[in-house]
N, C-alpha and C positions, 0 to 999 in steps of 0.2 A: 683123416687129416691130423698132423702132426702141427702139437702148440711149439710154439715160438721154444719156450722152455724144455720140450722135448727135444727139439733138437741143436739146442744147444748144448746138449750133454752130447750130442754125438762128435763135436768138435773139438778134438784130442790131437795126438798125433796122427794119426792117419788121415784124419780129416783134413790136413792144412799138408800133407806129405803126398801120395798118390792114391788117394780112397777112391772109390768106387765111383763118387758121383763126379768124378774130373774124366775128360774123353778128348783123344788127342784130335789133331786139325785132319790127321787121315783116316780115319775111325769114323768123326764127323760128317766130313765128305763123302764117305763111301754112303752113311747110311742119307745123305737129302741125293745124292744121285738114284737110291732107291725111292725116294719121296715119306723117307720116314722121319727125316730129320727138320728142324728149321733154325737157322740162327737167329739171335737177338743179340745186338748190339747195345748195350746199355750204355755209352758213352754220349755227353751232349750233345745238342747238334751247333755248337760253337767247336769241339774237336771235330765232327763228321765233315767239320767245311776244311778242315785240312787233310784227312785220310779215309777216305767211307770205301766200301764193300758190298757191290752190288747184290750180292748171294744171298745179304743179309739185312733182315729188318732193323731200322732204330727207332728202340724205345728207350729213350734216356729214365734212368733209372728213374727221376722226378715226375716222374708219367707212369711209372709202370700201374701203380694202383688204379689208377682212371683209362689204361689199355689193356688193362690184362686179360680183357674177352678178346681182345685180339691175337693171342696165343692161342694156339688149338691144343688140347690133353693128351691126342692121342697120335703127337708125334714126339719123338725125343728133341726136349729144346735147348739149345745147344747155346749157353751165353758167354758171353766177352766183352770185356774193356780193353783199356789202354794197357793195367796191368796186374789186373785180378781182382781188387776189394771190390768193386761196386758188382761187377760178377758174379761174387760170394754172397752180398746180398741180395741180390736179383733173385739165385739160387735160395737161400734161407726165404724171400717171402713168397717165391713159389711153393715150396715144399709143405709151407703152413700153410697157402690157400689150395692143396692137394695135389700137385702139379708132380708127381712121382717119379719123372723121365725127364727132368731137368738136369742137365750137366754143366758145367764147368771147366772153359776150351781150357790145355793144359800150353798151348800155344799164345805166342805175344803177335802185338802187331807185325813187325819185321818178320816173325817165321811165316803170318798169313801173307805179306808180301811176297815172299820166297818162292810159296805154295805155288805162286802163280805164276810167277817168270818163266819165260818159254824157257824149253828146252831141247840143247838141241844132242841129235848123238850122231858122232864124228866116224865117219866110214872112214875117214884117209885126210891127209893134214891140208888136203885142197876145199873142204867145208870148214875149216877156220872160217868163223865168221870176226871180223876187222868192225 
């Protein structure tokens, strides 16, 4: 288990640029379609009553400490906000209670929106969809 202090030395440039513990929204996905991954939503649930994401559990960050047995260790856990700091900290007080496969979506809400919008692919300009 890494103190609070430890790894605050890790957070440099890399750390806040594309370090290792950030994992994009396709990476993510691929790995909870294996059933390796799981998301956690750390946003509250006064934002979740405007944009929530079924894929994904909400443990607003003000709870994680009294739910944090509800995280399992031995899947990569994959967290997100609105737009990265509560994220970051989610990340930093998993890694001090040992939590070692904690990531950091490298993705916003709008690109999980995206993720999801049907798509469609055009054989000939009579499947324009109107």
């Amino acid at each position: 288990m890494n103190t609070f202090e430890d790894l605050l030395k890790q957070f440099d440039l890399n750390f806040f640029g594309t370090g290792s513990h950030k994992i994009s929204l396709e990476k993510a996905m691929s790995l909870k379609q294996e059933n390796k991954a799981v998301f956690i939503d750390v946003r509250s649930k006064e934002e979740l009553a405007y944009v929530s994401f079924g894929f994904a559990s909400n443990i607003p960050i003000s709870e994680l400490p009294q739910r944090i047995n509800e995280i399992p260790e031995d899947k990569t856990v994959v967290l997100f906000c609105a737009s990265g700091p509560r994220a970051t900290i989610a990340y930093a007080f998993l890694q001090v209670n040992g939590y070692k496969n904690a990531r950091i979506l490298t993705d916003g809400l709008g690109d999980i929106a995206s993720y999801f919008k049907p798509r469609y692919v055009l054989k000939n300009q009579k499947d324009l969809m109107i």
